[in-house]
C-alpha positions as CSV (number, residue, x, y, z in Angstrom):
1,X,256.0,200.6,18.8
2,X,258.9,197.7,19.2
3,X,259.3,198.0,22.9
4,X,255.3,198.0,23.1
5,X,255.2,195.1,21.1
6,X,257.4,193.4,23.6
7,X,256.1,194.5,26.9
8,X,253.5,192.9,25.3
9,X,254.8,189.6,24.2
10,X,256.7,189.8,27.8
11,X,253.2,190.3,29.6
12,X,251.1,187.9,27.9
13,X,253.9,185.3,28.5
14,X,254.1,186.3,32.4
15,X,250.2,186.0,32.3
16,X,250.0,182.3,31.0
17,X,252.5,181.1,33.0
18,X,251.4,182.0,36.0
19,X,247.7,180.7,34.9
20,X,249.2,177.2,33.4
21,X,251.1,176.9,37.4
22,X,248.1,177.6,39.3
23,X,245.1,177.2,36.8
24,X,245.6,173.3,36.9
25,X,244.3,171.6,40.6
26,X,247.1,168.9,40.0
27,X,249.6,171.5,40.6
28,X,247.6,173.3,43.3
29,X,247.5,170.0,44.7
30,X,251.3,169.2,45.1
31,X,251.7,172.7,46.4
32,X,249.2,172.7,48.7
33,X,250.8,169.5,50.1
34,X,254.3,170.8,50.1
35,X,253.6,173.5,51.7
36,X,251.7,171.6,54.6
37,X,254.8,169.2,54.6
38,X,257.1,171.7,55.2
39,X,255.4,173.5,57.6
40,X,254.8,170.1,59.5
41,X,258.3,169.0,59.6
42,X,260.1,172.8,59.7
43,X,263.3,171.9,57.3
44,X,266.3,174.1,57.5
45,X,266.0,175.4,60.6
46,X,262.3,176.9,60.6
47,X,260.9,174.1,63.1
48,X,262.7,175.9,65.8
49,X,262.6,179.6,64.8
50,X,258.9,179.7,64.3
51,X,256.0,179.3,66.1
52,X,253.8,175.9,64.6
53,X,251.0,178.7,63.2
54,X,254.1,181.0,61.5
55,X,255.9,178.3,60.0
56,X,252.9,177.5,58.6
57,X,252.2,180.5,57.5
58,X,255.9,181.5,56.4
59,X,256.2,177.7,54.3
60,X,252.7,178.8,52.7
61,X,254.5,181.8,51.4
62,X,257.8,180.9,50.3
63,X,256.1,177.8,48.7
64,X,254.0,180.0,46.3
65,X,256.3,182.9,45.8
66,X,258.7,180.3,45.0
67,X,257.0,178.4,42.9
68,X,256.0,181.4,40.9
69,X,259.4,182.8,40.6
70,X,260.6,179.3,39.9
71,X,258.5,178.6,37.2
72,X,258.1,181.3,35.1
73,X,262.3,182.1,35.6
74,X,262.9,178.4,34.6
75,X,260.3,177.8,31.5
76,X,261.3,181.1,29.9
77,X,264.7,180.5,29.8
78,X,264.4,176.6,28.4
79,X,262.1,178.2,26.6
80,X,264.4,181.0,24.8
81,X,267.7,178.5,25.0
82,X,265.3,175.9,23.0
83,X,265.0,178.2,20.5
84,X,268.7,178.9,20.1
85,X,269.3,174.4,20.1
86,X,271.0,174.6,23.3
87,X,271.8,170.6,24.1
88,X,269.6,169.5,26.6
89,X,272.2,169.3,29.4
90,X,273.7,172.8,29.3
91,X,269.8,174.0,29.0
92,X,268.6,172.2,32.2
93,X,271.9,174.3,33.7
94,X,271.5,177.2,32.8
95,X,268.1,177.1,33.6
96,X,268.4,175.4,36.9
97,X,271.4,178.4,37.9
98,X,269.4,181.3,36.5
99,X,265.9,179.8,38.3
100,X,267.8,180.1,41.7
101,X,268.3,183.8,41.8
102,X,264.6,184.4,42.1
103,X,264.0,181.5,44.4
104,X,266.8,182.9,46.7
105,X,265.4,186.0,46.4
106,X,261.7,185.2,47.3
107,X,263.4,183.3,50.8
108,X,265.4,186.3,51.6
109,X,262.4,188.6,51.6
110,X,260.0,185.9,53.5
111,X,262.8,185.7,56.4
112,X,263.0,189.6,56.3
113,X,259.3,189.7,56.6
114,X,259.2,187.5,59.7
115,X,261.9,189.5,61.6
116,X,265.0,187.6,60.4
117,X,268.1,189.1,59.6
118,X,270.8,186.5,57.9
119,X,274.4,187.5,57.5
120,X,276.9,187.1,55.1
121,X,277.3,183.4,56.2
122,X,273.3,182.7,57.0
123,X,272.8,184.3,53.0
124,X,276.1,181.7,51.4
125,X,274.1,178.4,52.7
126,X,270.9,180.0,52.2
127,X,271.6,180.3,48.4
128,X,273.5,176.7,48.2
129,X,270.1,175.1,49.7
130,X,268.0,177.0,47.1
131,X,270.3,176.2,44.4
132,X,270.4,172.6,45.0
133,X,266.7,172.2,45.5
134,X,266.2,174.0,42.3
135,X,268.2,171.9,40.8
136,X,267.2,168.7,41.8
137,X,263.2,170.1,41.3
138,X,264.6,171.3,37.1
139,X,266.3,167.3,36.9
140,X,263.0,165.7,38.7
141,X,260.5,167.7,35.9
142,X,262.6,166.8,33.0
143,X,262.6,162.9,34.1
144,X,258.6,163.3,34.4
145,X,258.1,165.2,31.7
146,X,260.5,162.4,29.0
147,X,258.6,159.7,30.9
148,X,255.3,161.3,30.0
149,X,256.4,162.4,26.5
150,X,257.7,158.6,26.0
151,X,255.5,155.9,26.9
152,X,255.0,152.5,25.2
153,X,252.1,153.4,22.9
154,X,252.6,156.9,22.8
155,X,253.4,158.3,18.9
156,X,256.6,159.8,17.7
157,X,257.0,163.1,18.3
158,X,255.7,165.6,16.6
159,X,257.8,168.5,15.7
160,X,255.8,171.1,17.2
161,X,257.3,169.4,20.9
162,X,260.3,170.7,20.3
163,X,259.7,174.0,19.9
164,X,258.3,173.5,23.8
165,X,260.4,173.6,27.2
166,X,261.1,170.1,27.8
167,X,259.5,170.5,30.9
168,X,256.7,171.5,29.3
169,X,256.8,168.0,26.4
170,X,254.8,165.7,26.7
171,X,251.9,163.8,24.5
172,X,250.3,166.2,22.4
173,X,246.3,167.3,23.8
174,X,245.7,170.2,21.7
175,X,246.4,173.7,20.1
176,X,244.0,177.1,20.8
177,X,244.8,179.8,18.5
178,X,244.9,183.1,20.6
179,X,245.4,186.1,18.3
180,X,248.7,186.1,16.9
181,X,250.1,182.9,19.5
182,X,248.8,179.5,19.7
183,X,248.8,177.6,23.1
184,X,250.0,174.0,23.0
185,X,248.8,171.9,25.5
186,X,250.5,168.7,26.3
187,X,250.5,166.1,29.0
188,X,253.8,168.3,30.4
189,X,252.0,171.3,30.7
190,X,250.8,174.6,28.4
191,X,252.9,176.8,26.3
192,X,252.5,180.0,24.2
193,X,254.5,180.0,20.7
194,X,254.2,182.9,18.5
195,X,253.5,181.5,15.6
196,X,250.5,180.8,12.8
197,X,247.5,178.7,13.6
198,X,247.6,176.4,10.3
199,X,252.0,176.4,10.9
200,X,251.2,174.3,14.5
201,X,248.6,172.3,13.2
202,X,251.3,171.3,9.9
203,X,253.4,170.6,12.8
204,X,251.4,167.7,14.8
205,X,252.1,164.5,12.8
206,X,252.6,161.9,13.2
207,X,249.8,162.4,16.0
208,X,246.2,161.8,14.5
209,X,243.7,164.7,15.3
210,X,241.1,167.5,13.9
211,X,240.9,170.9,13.4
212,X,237.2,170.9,14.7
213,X,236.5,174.9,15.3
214,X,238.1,177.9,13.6
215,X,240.7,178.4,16.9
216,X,240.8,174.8,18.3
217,X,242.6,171.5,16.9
218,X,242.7,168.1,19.3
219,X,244.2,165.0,19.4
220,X,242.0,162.0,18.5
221,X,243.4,160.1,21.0
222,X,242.5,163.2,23.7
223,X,238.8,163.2,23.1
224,X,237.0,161.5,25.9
225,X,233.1,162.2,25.1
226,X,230.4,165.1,23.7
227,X,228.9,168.1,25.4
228,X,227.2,170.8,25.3
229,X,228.6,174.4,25.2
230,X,226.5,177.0,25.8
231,X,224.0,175.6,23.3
232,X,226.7,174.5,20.9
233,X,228.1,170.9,20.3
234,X,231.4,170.6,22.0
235,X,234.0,167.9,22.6
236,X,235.3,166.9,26.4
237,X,238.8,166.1,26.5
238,X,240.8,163.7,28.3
239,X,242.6,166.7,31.1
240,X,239.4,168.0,31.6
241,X,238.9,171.1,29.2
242,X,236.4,171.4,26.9
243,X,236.4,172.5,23.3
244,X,234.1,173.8,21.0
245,X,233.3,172.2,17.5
246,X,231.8,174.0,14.1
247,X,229.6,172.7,11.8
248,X,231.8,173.3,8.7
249,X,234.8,171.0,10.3
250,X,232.6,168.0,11.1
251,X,232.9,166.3,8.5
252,X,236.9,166.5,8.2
253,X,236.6,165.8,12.2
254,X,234.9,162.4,11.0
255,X,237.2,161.1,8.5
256,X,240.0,161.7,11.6
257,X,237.6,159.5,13.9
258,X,236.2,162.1,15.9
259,X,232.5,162.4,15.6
């Protein structure tokens, strides 16, 4: 029943990472142009070994596979070390060394694929490169995700941040109660806590919002309009998603500005 229970945990986590990476056209964006990038100007080495089509092709690849590995390797991890009040230096570490074992891994297999064989030596500089992008990619998303998390008007934070990555912080959008979890999204990103529904929503002040539906609690300062959903009265928010809104949390929704 335990192990279940985490193979379960494990693949809902896998699950929403992986959606939260490539469910967002920002991100599909930056990858799509880093992959294009790298494909145009063939870094380490691939502008010579490969054809123009295959390095495209090959940068594609290693771009998602890596990005995949990368990400759900490095927020599970700050996630877990979070949780155990790592310092944030030591956390972005350990993350950043654990992250490139996957990464490294993903290459190796790529090169395989494409006919490459790397020795001892090739495999040594391989693995420094992958380290020390990961690492400067883990210092780059930390920078973004404080500046995000601090700008000029933006409220003190709420304690329900730190609970997230700190990739991950950022302003607070809003919470989605999913079974047993509740996703947080915040300017940084989306994140699954296992915890109570009411428990996250205690944990938002300072920032002003509504619980305005049975799973769904937003930010006042997130809500950009009114729509319809599916015949129902729904509220548009500022990334884009939609959210639905009950009739028996209108009136509490009101008295927090959102009507």
């Amino acid at each position: 029943m335990q192990e279940s229970f985490v193979n379960d945990r494990l693949d809902r986590r896998l699950k929403h990472e992986i959606a939260g990476l490539f469910g967002s056209p920002r991100n599909l964006g930056v990858l799509a142009l880093l992959a294009f990038l790298a494909g145009l100007s063939g870094p380490f080495g691939t502008y010579e070994a490969f054809s123009p089509l295959a390095r495209h092709l090959y940068w594609v690849l290693v771009v998602i596979g890596t990005a995949t590995a990368g990400h759900v390797t490095g927020t599970t991890v700050e996630h877990l070390l979070g949780r155990l009040n790592w310092p944030v230096l030591p956390r972005l570490l350990a993350a950043a060394a654990l992250t490139a074992q996957p990464v490294f891994g993903v290459v190796v297999v790529m090169l395989l694929g494409f006919g490459f064989r790397p020795d001892g030596e090739d495999l040594l500089v391989l693995y420094a490169q992958c380290a020390a992008v990961v690492g400067c990619v883990t210092v780059l998303t930390f920078l973004a995700a404080q500046a995000t998390g601090t700008r000029p008007h933006a409220p003190a934070t709420p304690r329900i941040l730190t609970r997230l990555p700190d990739a991950k912080r950022g302003r607070l959008i809003r919470l989605a109660a999913q079974d047993h979890y509740v996703e947080v999204i915040t300017a940084g990103g989306r994140t699954l806590l296992p915890m109570r529904f009411r428990d996250a929503i205690a944990e938002t002040a300072p920032e002003t919002g509504a619980q305005v539906h049975r799973s769904h609690w937003v930010a006042l300062h997130a809500v950009s309009g009114r729509c319809r959903l599916k015949d129902r009265n729904a509220l548009r928010l500022c990334d884009g998603s939609t959210v639905p809104m009950g009739r028996k949390f209108r009136s509490l929704a009101r008295e927090q500005g959102i009507s």
